[in-house]
C-alpha positions as CSV (number, residue, x, y, z in Angstrom):
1,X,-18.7,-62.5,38.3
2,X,-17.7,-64.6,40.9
3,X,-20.0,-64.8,44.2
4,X,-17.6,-63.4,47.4
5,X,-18.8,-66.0,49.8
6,X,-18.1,-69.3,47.4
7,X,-14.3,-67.4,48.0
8,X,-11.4,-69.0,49.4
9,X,-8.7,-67.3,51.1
10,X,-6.0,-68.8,48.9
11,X,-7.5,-68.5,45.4
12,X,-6.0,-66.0,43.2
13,X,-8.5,-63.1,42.8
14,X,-9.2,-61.6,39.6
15,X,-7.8,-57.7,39.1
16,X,-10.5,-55.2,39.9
17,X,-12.6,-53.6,37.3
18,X,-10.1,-51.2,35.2
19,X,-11.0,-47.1,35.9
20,X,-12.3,-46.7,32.1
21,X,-9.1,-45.1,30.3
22,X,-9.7,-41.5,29.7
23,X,-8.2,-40.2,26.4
24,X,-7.8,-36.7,25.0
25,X,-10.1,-35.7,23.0
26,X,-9.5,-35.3,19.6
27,X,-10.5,-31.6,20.0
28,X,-7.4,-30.8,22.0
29,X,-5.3,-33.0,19.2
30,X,-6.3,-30.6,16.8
31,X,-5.7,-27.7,18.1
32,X,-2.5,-28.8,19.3
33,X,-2.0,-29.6,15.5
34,X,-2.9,-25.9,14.2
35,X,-0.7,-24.2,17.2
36,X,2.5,-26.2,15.7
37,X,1.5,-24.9,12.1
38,X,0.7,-21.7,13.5
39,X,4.4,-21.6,15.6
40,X,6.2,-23.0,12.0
41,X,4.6,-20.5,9.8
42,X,5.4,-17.2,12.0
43,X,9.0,-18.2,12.4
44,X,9.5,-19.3,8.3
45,X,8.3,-15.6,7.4
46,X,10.2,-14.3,10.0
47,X,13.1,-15.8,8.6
48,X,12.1,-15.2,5.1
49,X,10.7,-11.7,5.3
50,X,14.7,-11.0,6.7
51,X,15.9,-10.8,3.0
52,X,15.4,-7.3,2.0
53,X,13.9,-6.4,-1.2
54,X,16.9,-4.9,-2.3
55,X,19.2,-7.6,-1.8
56,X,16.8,-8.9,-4.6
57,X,19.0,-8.6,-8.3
58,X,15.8,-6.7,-10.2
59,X,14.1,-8.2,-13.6
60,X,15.6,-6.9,-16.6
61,X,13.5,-4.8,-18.2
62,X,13.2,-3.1,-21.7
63,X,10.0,-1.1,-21.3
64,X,9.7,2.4,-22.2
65,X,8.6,2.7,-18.6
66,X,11.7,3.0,-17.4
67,X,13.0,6.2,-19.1
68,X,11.1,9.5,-18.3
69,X,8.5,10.7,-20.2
70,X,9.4,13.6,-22.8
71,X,8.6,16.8,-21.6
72,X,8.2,17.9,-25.4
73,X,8.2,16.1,-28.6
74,X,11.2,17.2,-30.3
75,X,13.5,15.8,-26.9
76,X,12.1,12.7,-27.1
77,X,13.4,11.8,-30.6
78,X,16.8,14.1,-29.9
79,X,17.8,11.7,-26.6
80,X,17.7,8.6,-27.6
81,X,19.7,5.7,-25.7
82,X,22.1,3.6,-26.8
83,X,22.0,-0.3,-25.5
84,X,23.7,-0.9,-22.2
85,X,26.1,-3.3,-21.8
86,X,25.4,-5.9,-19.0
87,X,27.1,-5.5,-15.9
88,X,29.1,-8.3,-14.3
89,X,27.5,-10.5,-11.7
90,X,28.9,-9.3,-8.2
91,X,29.2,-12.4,-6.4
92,X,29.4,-10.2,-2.5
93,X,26.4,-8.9,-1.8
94,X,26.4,-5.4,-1.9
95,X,24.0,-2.9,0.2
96,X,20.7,-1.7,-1.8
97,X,21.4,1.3,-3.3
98,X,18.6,4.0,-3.3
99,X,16.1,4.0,-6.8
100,X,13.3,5.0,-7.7
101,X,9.9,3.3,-8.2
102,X,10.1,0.7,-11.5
103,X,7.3,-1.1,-14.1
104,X,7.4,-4.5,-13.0
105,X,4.1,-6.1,-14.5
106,X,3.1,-3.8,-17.5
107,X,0.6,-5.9,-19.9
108,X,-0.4,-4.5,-22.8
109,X,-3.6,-2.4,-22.2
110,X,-6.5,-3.1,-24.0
111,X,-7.6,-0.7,-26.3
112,X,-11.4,0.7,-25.4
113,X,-13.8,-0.2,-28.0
114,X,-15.5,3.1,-28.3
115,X,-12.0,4.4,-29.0
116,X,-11.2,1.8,-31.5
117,X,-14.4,2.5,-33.1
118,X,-13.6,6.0,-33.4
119,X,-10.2,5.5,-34.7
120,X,-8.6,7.8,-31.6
121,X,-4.8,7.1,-30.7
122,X,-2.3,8.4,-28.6
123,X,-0.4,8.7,-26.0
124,X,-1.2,9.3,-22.4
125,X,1.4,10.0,-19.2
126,X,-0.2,8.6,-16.2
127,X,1.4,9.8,-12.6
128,X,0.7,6.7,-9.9
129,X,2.1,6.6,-6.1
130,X,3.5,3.5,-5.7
131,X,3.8,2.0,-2.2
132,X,6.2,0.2,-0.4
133,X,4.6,-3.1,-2.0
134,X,4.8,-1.8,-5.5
135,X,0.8,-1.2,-5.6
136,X,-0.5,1.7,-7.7
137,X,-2.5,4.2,-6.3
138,X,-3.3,7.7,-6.4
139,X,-2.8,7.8,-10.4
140,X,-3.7,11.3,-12.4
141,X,-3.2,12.2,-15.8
142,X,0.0,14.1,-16.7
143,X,-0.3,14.9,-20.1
144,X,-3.3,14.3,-22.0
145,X,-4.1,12.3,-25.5
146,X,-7.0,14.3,-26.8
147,X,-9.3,11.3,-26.2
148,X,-11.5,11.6,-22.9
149,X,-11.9,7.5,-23.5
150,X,-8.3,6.7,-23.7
151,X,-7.2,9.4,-20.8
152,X,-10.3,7.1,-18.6
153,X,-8.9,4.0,-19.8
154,X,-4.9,4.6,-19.5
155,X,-5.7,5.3,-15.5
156,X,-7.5,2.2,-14.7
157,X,-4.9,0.2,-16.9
158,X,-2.1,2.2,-14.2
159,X,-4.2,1.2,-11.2
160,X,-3.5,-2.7,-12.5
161,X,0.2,-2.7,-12.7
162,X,3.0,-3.9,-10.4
163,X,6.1,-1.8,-9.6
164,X,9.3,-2.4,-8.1
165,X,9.1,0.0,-5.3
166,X,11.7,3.0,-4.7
167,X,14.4,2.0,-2.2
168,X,16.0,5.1,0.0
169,X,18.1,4.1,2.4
170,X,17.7,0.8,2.1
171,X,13.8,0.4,2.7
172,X,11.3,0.6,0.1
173,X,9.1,3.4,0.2
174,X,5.7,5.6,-1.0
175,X,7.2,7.2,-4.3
176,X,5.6,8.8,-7.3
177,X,5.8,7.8,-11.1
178,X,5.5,9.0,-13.9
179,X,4.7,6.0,-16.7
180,X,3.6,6.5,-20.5
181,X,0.6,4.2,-21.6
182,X,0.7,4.4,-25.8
183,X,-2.6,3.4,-27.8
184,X,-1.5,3.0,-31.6
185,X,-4.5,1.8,-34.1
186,X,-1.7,0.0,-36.0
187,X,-0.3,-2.0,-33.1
188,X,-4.3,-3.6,-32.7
């Protein structure tokens, strides 16, 4: 530092101490960072939760989900469907039509040892809700196999599944199904 009375009048004088420089905090940075992220990902869902599920072409699907359950045993061998054809892609998009709640996800239950061990089969009709996300809930046996074990297991196998949810006028909806869950020895 220089002394103020060794000074001359004409010398050039150096620039006063600089005010230190104050900076943001990387605090504020941050959570400027997360509101952006926050800001982006509201107005991508927005804009991708505007497609409605039924503007969605559905997975083809060969399951014996998909047909109703017999009522008794001599209809369900006296109905039986022939292939359909496939339809031709539509290439406007057309509004939903109104259906009713679909298998989506059905893997193959697993067959309860006790059960196995016991050589019980058969076939049990499991009735689920299925809401407007295609979750399973509410499920109750319709018709029974004769095997406590496989009637216990068929439901919790139900509970797992995904469904295409029913669609009435245009929106999906809380529907009920009714889904058969076979357990053959021979298929094991």
């Amino acid at each position: 530092m220089s002394d103020p009375m060794n000074e001359r009048p004409g010398d050039p004088q150096p620039p006063p101490p600089e005010a230190e420089r104050k900076s943001s905090s990387p605090l504020i940075w941050i959570l400027i960072l997360i509101a952006l992220i926050a800001f982006a990902w509201y107005f991508y869902n927005r804009n991708a939760g505007s497609e409605s599920i039924g503007d969605l072409t559905p997975p083809a699907a060969t399951s014996d989900a998909m047909t109703p359950a017999p009522s008794s045993p001599a209809e369900g061998t006296a109905g039986a469907e022939k292939p359909r054809a496939k339809a031709p892609k539509k290439v406007a998009r057309a509004e939903p039509k109104d259906r009713e709640a679909t298998v989506l996800d059905r893997p193959v239950p697993s067959y309860p040892p006790e059960a196995y061990r016991a050589r019980e089969e058969g076939t049990v009709v499991v009735k689920a809700q299925v809401d407007a996300l295609g979750n399973a809930s509410d499920v109750e046996i319709v018709s029974r196999s004769g095997s406590r074990i496989l009637d216990r297991a068929a439901m919790n196998e139900v509970r797992k599944w995904k469904f295409n949810p029913a669609i009435k006028d245009g929106r999906t909806v809380t529907s009920s199904v009714q889904v058969p869950v076979d357990y053959r020895l021979d298929e094991q």
